[in-house]
PyMOL Python script that loads the backbone (N, CA, C, O; Angstrom):
from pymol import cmd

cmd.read_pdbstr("""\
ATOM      1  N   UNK A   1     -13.988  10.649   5.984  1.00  0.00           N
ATOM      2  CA  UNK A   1     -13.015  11.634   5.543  1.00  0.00           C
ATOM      3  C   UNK A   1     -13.622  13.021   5.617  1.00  0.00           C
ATOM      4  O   UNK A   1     -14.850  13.046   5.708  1.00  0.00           O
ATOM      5  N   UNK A   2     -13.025  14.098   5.596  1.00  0.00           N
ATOM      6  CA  UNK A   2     -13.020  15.557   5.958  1.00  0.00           C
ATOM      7  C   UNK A   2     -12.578  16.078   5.168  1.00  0.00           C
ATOM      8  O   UNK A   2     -11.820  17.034   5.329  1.00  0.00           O
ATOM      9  N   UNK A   3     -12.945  15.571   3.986  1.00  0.00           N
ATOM     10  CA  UNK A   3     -12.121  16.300   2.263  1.00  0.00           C
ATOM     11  C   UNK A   3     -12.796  17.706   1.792  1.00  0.00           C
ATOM     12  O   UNK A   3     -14.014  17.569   1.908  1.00  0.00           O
ATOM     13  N   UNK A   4     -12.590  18.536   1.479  1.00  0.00           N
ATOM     14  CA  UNK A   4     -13.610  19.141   0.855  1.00  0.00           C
ATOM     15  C   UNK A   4     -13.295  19.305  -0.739  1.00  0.00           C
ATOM     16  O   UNK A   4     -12.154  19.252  -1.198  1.00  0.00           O
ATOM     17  N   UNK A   5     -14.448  19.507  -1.496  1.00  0.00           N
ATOM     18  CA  UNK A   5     -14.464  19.161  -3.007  1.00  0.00           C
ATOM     19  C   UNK A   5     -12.924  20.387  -3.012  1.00  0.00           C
ATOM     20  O   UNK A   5     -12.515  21.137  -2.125  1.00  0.00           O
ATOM     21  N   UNK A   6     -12.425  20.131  -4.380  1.00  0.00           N
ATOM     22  CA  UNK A   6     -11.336  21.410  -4.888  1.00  0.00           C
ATOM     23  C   UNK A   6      -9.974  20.776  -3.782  1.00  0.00           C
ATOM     24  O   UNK A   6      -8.915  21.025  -4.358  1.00  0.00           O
ATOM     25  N   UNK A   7      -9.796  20.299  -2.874  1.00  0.00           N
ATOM     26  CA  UNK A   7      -8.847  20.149  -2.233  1.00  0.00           C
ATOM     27  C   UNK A   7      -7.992  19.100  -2.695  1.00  0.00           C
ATOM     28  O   UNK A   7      -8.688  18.091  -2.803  1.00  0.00           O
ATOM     29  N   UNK A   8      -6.672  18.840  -3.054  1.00  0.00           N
ATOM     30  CA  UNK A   8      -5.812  17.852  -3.263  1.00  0.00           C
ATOM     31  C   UNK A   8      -5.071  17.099  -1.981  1.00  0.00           C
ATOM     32  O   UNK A   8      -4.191  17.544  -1.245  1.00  0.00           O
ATOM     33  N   UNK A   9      -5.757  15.750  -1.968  1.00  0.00           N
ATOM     34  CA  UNK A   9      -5.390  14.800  -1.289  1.00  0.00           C
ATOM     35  C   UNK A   9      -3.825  14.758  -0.178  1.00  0.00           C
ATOM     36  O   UNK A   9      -2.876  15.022  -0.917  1.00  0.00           O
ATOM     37  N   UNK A  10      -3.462  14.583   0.889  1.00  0.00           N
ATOM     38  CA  UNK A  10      -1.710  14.431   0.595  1.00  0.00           C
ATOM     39  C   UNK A  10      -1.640  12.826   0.526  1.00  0.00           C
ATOM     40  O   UNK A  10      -2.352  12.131   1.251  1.00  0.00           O
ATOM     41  N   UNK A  11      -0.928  12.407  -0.197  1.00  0.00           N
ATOM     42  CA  UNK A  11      -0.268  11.665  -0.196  1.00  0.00           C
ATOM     43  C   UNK A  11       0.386  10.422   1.097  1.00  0.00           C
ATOM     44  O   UNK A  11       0.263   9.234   1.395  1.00  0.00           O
ATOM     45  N   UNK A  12       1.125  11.676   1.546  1.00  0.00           N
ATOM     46  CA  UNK A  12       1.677  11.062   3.240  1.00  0.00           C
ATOM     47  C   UNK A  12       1.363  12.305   4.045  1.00  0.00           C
ATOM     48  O   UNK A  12       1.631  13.501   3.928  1.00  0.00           O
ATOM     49  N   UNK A  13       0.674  11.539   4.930  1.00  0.00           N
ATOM     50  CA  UNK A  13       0.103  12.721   6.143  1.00  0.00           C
ATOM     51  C   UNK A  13       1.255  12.669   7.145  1.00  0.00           C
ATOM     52  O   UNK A  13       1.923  13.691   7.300  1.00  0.00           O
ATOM     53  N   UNK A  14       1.569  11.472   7.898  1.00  0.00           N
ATOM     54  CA  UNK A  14       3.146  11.624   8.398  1.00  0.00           C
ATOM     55  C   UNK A  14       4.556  11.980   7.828  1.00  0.00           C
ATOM     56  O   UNK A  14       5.049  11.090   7.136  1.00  0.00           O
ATOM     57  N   UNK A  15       5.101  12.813   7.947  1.00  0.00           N
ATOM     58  CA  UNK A  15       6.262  13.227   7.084  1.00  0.00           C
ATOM     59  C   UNK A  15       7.852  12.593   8.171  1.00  0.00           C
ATOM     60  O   UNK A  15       9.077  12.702   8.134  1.00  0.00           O
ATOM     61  N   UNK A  16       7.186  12.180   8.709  1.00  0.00           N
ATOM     62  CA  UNK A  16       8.443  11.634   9.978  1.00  0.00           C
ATOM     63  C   UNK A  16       8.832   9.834   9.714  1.00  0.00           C
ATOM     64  O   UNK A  16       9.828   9.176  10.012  1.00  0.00           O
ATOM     65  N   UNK A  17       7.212   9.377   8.854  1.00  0.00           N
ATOM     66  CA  UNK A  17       7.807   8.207   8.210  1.00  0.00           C
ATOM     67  C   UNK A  17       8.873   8.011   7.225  1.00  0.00           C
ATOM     68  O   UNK A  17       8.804   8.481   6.089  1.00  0.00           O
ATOM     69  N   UNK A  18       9.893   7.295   7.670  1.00  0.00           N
ATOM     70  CA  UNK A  18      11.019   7.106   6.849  1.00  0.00           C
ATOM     71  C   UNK A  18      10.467   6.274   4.840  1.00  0.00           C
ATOM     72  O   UNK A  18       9.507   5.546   4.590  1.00  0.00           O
ATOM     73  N   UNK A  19      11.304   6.693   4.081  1.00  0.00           N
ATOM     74  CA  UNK A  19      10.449   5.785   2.805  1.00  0.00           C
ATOM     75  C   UNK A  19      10.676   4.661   2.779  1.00  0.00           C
ATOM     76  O   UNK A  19      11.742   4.337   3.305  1.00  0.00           O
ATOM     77  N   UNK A  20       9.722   3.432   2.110  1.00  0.00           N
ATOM     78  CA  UNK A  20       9.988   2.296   1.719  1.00  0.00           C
ATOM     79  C   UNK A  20      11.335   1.605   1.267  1.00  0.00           C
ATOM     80  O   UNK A  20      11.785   2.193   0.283  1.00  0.00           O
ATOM     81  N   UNK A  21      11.988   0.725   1.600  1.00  0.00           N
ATOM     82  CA  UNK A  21      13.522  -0.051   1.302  1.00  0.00           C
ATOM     83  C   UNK A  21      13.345   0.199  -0.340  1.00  0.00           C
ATOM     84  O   UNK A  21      14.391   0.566  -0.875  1.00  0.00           O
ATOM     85  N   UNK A  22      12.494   0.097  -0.995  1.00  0.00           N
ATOM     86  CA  UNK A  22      12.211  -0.382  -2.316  1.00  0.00           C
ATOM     87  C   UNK A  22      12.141   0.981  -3.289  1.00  0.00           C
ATOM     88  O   UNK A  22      12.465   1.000  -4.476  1.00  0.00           O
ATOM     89  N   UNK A  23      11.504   2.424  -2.296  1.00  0.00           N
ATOM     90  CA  UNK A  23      11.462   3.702  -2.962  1.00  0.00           C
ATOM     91  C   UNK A  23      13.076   4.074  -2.446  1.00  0.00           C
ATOM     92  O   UNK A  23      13.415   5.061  -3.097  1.00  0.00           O
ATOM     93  N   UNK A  24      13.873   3.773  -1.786  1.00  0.00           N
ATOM     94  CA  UNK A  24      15.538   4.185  -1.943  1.00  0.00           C
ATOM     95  C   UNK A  24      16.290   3.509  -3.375  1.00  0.00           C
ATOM     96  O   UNK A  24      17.010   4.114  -4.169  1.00  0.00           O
ATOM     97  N   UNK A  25      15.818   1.876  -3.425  1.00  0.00           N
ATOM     98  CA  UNK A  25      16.181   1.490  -4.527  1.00  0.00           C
ATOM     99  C   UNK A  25      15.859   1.895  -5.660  1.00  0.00           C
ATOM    100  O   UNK A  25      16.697   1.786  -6.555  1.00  0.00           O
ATOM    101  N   UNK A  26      14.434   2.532  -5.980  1.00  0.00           N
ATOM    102  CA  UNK A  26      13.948   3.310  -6.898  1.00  0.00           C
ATOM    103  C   UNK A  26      14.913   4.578  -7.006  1.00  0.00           C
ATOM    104  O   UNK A  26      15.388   4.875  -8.102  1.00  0.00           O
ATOM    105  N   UNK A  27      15.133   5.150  -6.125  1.00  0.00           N
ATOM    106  CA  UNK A  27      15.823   6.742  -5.900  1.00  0.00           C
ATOM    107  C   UNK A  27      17.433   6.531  -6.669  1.00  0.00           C
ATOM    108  O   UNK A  27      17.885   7.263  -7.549  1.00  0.00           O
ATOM    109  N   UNK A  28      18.109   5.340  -6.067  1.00  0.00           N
ATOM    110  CA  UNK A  28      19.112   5.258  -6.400  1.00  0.00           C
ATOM    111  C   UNK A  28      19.509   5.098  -7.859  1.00  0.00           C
ATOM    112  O   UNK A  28      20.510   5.635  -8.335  1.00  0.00           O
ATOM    113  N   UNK A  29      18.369   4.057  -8.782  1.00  0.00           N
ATOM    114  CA  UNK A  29      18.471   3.480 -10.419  1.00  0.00           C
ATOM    115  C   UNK A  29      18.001   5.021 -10.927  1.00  0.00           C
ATOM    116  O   UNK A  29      18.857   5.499 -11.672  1.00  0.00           O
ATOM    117  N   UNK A  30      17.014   5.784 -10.736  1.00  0.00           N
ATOM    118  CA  UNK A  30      16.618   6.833 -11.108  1.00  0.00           C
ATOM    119  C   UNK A  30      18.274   7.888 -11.507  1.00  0.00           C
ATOM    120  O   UNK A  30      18.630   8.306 -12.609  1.00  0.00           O
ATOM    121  N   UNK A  31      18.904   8.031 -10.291  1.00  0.00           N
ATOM    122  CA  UNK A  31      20.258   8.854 -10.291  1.00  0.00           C
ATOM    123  C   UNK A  31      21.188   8.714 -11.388  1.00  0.00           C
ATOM    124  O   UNK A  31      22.027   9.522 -11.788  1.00  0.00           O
ATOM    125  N   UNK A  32      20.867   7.413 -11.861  1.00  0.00           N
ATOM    126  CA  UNK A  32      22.156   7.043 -12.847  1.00  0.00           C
ATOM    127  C   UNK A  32      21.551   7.284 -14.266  1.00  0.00           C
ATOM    128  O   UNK A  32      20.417   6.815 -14.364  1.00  0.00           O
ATOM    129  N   UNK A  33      22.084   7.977 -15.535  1.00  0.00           N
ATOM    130  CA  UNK A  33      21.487   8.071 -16.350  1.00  0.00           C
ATOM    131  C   UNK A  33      21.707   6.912 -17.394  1.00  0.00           C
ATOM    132  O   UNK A  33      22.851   6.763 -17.822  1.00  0.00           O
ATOM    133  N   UNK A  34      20.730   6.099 -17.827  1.00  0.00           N
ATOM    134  CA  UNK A  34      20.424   5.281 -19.302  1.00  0.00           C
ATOM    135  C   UNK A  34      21.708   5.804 -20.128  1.00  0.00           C
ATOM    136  O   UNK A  34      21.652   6.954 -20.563  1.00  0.00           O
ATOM    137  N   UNK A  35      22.693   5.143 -20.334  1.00  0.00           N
ATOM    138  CA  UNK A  35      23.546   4.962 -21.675  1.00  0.00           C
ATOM    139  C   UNK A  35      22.364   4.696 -23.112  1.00  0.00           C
ATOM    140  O   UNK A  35      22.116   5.440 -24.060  1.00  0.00           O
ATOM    141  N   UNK A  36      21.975   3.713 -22.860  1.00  0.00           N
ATOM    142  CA  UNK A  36      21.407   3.569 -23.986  1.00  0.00           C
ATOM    143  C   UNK A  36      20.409   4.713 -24.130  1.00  0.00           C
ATOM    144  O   UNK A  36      20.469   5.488 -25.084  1.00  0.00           O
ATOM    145  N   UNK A  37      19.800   4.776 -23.493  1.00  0.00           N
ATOM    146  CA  UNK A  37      18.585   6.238 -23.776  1.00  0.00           C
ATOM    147  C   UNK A  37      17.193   5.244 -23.621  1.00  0.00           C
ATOM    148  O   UNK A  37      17.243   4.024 -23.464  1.00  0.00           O
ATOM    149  N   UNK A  38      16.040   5.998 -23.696  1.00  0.00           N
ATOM    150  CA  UNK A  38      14.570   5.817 -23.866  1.00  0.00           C
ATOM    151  C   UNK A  38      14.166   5.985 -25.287  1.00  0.00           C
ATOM    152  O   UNK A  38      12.969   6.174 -25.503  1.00  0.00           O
ATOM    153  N   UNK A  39      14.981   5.943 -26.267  1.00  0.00           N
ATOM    154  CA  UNK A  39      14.181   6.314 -27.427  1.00  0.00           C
ATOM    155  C   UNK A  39      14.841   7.232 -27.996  1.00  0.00           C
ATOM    156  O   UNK A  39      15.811   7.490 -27.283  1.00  0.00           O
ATOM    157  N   UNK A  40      14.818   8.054 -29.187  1.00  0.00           N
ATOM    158  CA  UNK A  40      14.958   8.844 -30.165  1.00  0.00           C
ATOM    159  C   UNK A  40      14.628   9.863 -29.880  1.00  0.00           C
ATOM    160  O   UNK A  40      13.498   9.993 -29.411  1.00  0.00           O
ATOM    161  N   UNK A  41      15.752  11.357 -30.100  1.00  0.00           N
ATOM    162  CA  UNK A  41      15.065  12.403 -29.931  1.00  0.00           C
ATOM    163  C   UNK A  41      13.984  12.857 -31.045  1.00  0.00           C
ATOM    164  O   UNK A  41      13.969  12.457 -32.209  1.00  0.00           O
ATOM    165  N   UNK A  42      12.985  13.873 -30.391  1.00  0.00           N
ATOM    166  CA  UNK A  42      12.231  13.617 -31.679  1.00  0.00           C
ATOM    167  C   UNK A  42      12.185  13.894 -32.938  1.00  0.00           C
ATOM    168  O   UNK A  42      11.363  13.589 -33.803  1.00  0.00           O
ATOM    169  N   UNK A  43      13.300  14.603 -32.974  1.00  0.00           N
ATOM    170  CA  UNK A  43      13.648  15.120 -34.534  1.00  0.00           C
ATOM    171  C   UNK A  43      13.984  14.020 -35.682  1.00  0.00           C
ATOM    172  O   UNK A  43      13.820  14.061 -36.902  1.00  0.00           O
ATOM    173  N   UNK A  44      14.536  12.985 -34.793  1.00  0.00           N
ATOM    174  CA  UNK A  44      15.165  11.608 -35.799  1.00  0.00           C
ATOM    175  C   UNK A  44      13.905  10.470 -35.985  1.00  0.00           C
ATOM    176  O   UNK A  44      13.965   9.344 -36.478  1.00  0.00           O
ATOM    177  N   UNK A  45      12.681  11.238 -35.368  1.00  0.00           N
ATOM    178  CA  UNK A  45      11.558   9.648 -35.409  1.00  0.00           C
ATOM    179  C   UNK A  45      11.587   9.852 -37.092  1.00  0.00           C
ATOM    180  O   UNK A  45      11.977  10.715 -37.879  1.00  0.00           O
ATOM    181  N   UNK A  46      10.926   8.510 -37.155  1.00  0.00           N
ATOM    182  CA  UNK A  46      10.113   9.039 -38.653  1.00  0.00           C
ATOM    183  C   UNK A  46       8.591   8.806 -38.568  1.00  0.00           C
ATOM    184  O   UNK A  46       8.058   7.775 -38.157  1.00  0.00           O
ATOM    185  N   UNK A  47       8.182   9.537 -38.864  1.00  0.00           N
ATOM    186  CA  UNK A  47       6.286   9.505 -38.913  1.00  0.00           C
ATOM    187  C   UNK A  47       6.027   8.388 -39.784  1.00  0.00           C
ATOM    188  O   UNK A  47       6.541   7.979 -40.824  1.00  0.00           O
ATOM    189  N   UNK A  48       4.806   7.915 -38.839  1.00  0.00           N
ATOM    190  CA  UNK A  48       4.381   6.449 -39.494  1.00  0.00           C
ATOM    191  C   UNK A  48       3.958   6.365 -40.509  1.00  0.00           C
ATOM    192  O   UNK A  48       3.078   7.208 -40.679  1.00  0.00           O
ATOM    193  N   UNK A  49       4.222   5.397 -41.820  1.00  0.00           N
ATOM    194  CA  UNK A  49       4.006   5.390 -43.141  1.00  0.00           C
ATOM    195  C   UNK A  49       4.854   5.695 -44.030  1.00  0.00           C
ATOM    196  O   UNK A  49       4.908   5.317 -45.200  1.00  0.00           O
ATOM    197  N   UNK A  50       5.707   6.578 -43.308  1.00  0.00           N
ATOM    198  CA  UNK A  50       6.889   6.566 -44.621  1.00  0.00           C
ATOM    199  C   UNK A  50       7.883   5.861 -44.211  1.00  0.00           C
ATOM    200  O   UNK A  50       7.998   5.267 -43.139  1.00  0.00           O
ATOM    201  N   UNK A  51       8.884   5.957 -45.413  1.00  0.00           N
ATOM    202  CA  UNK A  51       9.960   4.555 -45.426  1.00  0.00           C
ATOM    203  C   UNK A  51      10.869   5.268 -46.277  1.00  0.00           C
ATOM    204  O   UNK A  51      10.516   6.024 -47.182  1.00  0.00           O
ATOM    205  N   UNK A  52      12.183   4.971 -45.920  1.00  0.00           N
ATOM    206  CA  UNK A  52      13.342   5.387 -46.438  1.00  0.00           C
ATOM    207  C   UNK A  52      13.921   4.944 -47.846  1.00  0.00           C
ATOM    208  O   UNK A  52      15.002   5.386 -48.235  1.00  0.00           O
TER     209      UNK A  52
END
""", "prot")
cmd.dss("prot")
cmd.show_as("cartoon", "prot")
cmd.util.cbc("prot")
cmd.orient("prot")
């Protein structure tokens, strides 16, 4: 390799490769947003140890 220190890697050196069947299926579930959500915004957590 021909890296030099401080330099960031690419990723994909061909940009003419089309993406993986599996990163479209990724692309597509990503688009749709969670009804249910990821979790609690953080104002409603409760900090660990206390109890209602």
């Amino acid at each position: 390799m021909s890296e030099h220190l401080g330099e960031i890697p690419e990723l994909e050196f061909d940009e003419t490769v089309p993406p993986r069947p599996e990163e479209d299926v990724a692309d597509v579930a990503r688009a749709v947003p969670d009804p249910a959500g990821h979790g609690a915004p953080p104002q409603s957590v409760e900090p660990v140890g206390e109890q209602r």
